[in-house]
FILOZA-767101 format. One record per residue (C-alpha): y, x, z; residue number from 1. Coordinates in Angstrom, 1 decimal, decimal comma. Example, Ala and Ser with C-alpha at 12.3 -4.5 7.8 and 13.67 -1.06 7.14 Angstrom:
<rs>
R|north|east|up|seq
R|-4,5|12,3|7,8|1
R|-1,1|13,7|7,1|2
</rs>
This chain:
<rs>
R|north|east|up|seq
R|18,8|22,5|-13,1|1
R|22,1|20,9|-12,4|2
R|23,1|19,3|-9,2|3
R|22,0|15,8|-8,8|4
R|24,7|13,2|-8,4|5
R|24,8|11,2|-5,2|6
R|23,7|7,5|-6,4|7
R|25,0|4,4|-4,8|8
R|23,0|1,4|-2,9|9
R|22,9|-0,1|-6,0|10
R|21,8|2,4|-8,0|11
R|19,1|3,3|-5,7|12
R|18,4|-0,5|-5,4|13
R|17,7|-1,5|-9,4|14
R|15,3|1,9|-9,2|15
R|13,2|1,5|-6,5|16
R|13,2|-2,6|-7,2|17
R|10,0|-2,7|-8,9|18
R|8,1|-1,8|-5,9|19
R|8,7|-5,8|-4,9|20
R|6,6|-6,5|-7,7|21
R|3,8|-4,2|-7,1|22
R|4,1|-5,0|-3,7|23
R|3,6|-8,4|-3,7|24
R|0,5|-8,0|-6,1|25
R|-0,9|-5,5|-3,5|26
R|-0,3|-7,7|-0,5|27
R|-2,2|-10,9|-2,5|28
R|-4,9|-9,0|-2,7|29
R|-4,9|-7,0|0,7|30
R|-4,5|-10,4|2,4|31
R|-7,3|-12,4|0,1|32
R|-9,2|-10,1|-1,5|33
R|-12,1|-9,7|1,3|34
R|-11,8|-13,4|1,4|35
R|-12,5|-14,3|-2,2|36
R|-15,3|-11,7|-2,2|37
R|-16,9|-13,6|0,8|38
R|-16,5|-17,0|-1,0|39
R|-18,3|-15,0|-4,1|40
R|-20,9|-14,7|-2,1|41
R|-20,3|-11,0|0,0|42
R|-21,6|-10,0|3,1|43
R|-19,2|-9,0|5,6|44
R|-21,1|-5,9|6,4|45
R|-20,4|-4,9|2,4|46
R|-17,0|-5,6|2,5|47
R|-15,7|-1,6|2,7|48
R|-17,8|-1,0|-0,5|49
R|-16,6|-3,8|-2,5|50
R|-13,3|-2,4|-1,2|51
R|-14,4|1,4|-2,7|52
R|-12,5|0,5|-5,9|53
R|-9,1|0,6|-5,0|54
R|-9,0|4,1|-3,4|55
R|-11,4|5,6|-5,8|56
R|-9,0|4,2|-8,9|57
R|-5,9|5,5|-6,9|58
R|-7,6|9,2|-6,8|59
R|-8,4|9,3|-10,4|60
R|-5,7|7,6|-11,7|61
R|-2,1|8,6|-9,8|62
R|-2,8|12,2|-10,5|63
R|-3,5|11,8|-14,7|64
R|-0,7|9,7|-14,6|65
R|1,6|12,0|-12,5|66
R|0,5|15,0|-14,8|67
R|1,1|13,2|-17,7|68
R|4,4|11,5|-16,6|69
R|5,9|15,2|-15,8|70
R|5,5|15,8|-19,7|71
R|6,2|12,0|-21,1|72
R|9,5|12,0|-22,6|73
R|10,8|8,9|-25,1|74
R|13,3|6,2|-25,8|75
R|12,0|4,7|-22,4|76
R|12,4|8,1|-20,0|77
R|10,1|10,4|-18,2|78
R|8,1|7,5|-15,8|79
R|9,5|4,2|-17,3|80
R|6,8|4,0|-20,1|81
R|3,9|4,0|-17,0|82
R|6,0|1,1|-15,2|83
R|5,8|-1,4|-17,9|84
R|2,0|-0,7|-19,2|85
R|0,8|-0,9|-15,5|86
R|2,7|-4,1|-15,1|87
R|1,0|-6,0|-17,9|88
R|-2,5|-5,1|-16,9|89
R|-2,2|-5,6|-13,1|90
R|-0,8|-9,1|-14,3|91
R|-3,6|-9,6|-16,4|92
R|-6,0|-8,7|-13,3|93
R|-3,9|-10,9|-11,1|94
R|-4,4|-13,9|-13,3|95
R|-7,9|-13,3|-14,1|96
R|-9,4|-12,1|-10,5|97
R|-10,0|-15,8|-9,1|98
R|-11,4|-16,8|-12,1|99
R|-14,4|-14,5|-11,5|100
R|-16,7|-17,6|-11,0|101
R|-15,5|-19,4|-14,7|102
R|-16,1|-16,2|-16,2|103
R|-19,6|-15,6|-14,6|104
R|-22,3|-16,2|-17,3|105
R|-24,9|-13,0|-16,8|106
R|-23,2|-11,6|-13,8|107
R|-23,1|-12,5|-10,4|108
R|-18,8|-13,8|-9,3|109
R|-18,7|-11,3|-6,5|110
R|-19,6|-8,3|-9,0|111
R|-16,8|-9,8|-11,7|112
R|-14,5|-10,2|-8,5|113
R|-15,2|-6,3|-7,6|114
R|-14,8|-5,5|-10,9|115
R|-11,4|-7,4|-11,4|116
R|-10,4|-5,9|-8,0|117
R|-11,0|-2,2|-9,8|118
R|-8,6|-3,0|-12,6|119
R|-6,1|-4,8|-11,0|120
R|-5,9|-1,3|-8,6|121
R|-6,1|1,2|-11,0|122
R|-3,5|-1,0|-12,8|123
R|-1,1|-1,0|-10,3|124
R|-1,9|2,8|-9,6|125
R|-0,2|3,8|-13,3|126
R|3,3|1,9|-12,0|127
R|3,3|3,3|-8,5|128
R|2,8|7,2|-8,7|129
R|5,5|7,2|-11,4|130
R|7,7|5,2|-8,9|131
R|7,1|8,0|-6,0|132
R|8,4|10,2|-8,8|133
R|11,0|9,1|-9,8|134
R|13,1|9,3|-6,4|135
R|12,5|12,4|-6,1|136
R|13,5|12,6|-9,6|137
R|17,0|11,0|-9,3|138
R|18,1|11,7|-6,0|139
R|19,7|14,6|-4,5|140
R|17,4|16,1|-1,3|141
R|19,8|14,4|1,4|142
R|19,1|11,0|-0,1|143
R|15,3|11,5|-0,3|144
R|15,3|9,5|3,2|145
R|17,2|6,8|1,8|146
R|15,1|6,3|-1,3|147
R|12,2|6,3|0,1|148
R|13,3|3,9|2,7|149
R|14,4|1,8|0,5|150
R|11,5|1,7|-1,5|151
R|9,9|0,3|2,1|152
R|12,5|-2,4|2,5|153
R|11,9|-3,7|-1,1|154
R|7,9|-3,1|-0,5|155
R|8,0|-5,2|2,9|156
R|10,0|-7,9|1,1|157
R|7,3|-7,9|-1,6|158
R|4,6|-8,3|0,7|159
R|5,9|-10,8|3,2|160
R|6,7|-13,4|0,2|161
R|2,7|-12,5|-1,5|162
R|1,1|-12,3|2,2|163
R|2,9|-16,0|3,0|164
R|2,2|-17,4|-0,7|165
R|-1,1|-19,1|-0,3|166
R|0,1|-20,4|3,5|167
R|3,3|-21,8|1,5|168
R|1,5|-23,4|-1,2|169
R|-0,8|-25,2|1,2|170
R|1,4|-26,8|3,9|171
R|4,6|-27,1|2,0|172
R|3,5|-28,0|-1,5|173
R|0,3|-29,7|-0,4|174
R|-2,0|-27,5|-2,7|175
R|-5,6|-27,6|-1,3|176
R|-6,6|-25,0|1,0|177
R|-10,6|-25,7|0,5|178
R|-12,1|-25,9|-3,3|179
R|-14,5|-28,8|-4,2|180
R|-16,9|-26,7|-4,8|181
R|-18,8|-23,8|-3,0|182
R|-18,1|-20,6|-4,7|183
R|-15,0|-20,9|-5,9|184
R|-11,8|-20,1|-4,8|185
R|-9,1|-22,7|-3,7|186
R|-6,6|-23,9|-5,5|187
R|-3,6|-22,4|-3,2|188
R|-4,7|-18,8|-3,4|189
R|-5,8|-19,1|-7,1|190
R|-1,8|-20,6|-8,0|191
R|-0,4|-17,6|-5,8|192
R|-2,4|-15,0|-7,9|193
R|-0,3|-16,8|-10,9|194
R|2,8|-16,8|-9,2|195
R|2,4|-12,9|-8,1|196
R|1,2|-11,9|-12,1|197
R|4,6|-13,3|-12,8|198
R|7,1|-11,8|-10,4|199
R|5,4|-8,4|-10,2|200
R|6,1|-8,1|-14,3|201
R|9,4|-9,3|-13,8|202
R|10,4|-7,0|-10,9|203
R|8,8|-4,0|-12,8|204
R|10,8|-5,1|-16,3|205
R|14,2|-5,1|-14,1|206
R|13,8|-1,6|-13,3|207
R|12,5|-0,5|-16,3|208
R|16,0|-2,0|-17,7|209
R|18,4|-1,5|-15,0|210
R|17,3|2,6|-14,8|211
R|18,1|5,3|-16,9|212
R|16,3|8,8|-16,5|213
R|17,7|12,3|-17,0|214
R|16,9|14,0|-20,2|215
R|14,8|17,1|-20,0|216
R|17,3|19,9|-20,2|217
R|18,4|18,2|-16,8|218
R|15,1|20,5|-15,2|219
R|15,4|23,4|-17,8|220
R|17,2|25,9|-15,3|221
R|14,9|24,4|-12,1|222
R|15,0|26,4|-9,1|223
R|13,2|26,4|-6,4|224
R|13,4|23,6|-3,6|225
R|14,6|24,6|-0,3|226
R|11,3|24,8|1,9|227
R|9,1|25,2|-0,8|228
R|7,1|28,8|-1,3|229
R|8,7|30,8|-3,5|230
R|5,9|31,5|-5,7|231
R|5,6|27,5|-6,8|232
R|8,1|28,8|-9,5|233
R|5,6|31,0|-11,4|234
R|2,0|28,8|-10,2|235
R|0,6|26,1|-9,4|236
R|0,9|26,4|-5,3|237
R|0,1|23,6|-2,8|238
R|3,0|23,5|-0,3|239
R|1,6|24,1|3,3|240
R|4,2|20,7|4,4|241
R|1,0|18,7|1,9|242
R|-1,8|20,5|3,9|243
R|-0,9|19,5|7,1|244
R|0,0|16,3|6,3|245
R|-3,8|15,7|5,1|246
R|-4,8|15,3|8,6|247
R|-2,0|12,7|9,8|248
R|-2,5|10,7|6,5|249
R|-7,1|10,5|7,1|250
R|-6,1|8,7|10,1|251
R|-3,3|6,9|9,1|252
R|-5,1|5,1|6,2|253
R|-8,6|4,9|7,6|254
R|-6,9|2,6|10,2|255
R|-5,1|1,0|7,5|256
R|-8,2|0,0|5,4|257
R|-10,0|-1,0|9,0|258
R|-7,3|-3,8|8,8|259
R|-6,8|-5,0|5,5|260
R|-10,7|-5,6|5,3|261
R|-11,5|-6,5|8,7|262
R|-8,5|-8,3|9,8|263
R|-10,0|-11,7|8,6|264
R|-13,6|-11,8|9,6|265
R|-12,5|-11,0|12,8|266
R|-9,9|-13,7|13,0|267
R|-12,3|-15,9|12,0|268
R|-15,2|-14,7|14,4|269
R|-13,2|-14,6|17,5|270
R|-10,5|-16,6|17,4|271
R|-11,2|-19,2|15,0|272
R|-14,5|-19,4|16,0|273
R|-16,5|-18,8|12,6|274
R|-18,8|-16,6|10,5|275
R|-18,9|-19,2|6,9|276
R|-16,5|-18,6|4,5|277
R|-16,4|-21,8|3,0|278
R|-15,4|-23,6|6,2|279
R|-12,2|-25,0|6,2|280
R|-12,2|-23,0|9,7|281
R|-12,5|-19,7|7,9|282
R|-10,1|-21,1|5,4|283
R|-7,3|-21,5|8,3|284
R|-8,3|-18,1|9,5|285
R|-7,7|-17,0|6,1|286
R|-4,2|-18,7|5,7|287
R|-3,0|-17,6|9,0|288
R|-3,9|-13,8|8,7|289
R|-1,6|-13,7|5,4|290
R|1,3|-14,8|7,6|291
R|0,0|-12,0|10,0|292
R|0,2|-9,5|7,1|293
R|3,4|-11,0|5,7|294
R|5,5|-10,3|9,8|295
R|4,3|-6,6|9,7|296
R|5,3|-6,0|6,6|297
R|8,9|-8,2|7,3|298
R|9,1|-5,5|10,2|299
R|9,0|-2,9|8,3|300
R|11,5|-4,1|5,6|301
R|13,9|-4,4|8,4|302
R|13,2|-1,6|9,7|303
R|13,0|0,6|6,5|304
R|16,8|1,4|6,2|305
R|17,0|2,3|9,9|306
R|14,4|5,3|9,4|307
R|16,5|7,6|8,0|308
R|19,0|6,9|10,8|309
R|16,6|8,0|13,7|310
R|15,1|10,8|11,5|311
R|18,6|11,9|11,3|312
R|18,4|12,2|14,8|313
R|15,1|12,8|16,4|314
R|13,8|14,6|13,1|315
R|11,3|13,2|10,6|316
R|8,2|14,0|12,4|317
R|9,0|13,0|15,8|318
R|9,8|9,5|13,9|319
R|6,9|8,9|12,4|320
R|5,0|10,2|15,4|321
R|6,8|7,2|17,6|322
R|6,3|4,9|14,9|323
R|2,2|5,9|14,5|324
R|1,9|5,4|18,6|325
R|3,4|1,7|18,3|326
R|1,1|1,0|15,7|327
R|-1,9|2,5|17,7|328
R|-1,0|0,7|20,7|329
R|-0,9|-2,6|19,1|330
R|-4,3|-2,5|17,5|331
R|-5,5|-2,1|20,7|332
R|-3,8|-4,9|22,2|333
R|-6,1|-7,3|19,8|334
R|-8,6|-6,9|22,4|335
R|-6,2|-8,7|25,1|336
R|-4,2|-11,2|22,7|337
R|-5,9|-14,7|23,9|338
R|-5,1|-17,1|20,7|339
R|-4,6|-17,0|17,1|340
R|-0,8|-17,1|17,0|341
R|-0,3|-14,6|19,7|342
R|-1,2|-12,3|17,2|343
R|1,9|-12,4|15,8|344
R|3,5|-9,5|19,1|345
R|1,1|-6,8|17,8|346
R|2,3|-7,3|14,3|347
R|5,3|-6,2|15,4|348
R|4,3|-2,9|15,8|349
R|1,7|-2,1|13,0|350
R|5,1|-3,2|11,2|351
R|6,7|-0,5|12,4|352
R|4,0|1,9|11,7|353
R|3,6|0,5|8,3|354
R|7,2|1,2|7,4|355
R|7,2|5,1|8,7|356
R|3,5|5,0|6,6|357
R|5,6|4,4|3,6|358
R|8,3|6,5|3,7|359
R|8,4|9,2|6,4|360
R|5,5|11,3|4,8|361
R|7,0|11,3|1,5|362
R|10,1|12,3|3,1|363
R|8,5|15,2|4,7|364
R|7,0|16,3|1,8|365
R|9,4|15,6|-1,4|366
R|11,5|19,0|-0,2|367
R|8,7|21,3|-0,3|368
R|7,8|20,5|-4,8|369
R|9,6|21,9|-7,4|370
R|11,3|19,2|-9,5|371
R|9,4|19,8|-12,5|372
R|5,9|19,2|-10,8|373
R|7,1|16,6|-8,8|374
R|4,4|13,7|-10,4|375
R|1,3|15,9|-10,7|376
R|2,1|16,5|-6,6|377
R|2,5|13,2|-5,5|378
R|-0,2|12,0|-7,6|379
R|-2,5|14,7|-6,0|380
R|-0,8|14,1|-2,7|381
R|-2,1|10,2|-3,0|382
R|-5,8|11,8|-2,2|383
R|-4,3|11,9|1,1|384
R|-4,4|7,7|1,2|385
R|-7,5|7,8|-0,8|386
R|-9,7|10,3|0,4|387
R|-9,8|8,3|4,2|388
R|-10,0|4,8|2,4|389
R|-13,3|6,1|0,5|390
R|-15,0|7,6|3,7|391
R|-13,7|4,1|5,2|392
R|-15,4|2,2|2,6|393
R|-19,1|4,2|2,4|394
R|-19,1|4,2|6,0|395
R|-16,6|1,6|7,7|396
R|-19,4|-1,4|7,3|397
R|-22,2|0,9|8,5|398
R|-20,1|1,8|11,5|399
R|-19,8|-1,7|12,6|400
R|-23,3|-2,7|12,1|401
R|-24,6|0,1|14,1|402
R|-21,9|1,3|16,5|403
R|-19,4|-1,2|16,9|404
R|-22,2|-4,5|17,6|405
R|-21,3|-6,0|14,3|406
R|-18,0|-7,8|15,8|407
R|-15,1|-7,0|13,3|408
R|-12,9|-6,7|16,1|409
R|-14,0|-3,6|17,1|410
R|-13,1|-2,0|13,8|411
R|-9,6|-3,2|14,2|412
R|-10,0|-1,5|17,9|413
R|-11,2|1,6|16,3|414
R|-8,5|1,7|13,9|415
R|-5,9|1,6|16,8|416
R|-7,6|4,8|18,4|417
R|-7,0|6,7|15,3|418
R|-3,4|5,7|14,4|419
R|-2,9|7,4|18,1|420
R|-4,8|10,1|16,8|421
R|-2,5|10,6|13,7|422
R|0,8|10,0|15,8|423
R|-0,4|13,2|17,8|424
R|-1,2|14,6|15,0|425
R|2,4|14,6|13,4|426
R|3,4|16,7|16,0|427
R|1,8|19,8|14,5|428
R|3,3|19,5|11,0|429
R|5,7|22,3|10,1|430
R|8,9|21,0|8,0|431
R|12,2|21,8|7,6|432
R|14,8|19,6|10,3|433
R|11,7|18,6|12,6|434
</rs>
């Protein structure tokens, strides 16, 4: 294989630019999804099942998608083919998933809603293996930092301006916060699930034109990747960096899924107050825990193109390790923030976390695959977000009903305990440059 070129900011930029898209679809739904399902009708106790689809679709689909993106080749590239047809089906889903109730004639909203939240994951699955891909495609090992930093500073911009949309449309645009109607969704989340169909296609597209992809005779003489096992040239071989990261990841993203489903029930219960989700109360609740979800993930685009930075100089692990310990400590701190708006200091760090989530592990790992198998593996190595998300989700509601008193809070407590858990965790993984 011939040495890959050093690309510029640029370069590295119009690649990884897409992510805003996908990223701003994803934090729509992260920040409204356990709402809409409630207005449909869901049972906050059955929130982590409804929330089953999107790690379930990620396991089944980023690995087809990464084996078959390894062997896709055409006018379009290796990966850009997967970028464009999973950006006009997660628009479609974004467009049609607070429409469940018009579309409701035999079937119950909430079940439409779920279903619509299935597609629109497993849509957004086929654009964002191939993304993880291709940085590791394109860039040279010393820039793997960079480019996957930078894929967290675009992510966090994406997800600040979809986590902030609704909020926006309401108190600066005047678009109702509260429908007419029980059982359907309100105008100002239904116009920002337009809006986000929109810019998620048309960050995707500007990749998809801005990039260009090296041909296959690039890989044809591919050697072996400094810290990978030497047999990975003749077999199939799971690097050992992948197995140990399995543990760090389970309690990274079980925490993670704690707070994208929990995080507004138990605004709404304890500091706003209320269990009904069509109350205008629970509708504030709702509004006000996107902006939550839009400052962590602003931390963590500023913060994105400092990681590589302090990895440079207290090693990868020990950075993500810090980074896991600040989120930890902040989910705990829930239990002593007194209002609403204070909220906003543990955001802070979960931001931090997020951003080290999002880029450290990949990081870690890209060094240890060898270039040709470099889909299939991060496909496979997205089991690692969805294998905790699905124990989550069959057990997560079950765990609050019967061990954590039924008050949401205490999930978001729980999750705090096991980000800690995962920074210690970090410690033990074996990588080249600790």
């Amino acid at each position: 294989m011939k040495q890959k070129p050093r690309l510029s900011f640029w370069q590295i930029w119009n690649m990884s630019f897409g992510f805003l898209g996908i990223q701003f679809g994803f934090a729509l739904q992260n920040a409204n999804a356990s709402r809409i399902l409630q207005t449909f009708g869901a049972d906050v106790h059955h929130l982590p099942w409804f929330w089953l689809v999107a790690p379930i679709t990620g396991m089944i689909v980023q690995p087809i998608i990464g084996y078959f993106s390894d062997r896709t080749w055409g006018r379009l590239g290796r990966r850009r083919p997967y970028f464009l047809v999973g950006a006009i089906l997660t628009s479609t889903a974004l467009i049609l998933m607070p429409n469940a109730p018009h579309l409701a004639t035999f079937i119950a909203p909430m079940f439409i809603g779920g279903g619509m939240l299935m597609i629109m994951d497993a849509s957004i699955n086929i654009s964002m293996e191939p993304f993880r891909a291709l940085v590791a495609d394109k860039l040279p090992e010393e820039q793997h930092a960079l480019g996957f930093s930078m894929q967290t500073l675009l992510i966090g911009i994406g997800a600040v301006l979809g986590s902030w949309l609704p909020w926006i449309l309401a108190n600066l645009f005047n678009v109702p916060e509260t429908s007419e109607q029980a059982g359907l969704v309100p105008q100002n989340v239904t116009y920002s699930f337009y809006i986000g169909a929109a810019v998620l296609f048309a960050a995707i597209l500007w990749t998809v034109i801005r990039t260009r992809e090296y041909p296959p005779e690039f890989y044809e003489s591919e050697p072996v990747s400094e810290g990978a096992e030497p047999e990975q040239r003749k077999r199939f071989t799971i690097p050992k960096t992948m197995i140990q990261l399995l543990l760090v990841q389970f309690f990274s993203w079980f925490a993670l899924f704690s707070m994208w489903v929990f995080t507004t029930p138990a605004v709404a219960q304890n500091f706003y107050g209320t269990t009904d989700p069509n109350s205008v109360a629970f509708s504030e609740a709702g509004n006000w825990v996107g902006i939550l979800f839009g400052v962590y993930n602003a931390i963590s685009a500023i913060i994105a193109l400092s990681l590589p930075v302090i990895a440079a100089r207290i090693g990868r692990k020990r950075t993500h390790a810090l980074a896991l310990t600040l989120g930890g400590i902040s989910f705990l701190s829930f239990a002593v923030i007194p209002t609403a708006e204070l909220l906003i200091i543990p955001m802070i760090g979960i931001g931090i976390a997020w951003g080290s989530i999002l880029a450290m592990p990949y990081a870690m790992l890209a060094s240890s695959i060898p270039p040709k198998q470099m889909g299939i593996f991060m496909g496979l190595f997205n089991m690692s977000i969805t294998i905790p998300q699905i124990v989550n989700g069959i057990f997560g509601g079950l765990i609050l009903k019967y061990m954590l008193f039924g008050n949401p809070l205490n999930s978001i407590l729980m999750a705090g305990v096991l980000m800690l858990l995962g920074a210690v965790s970090t410690l033990f993984v074996k990588i080249k440059g600790v």
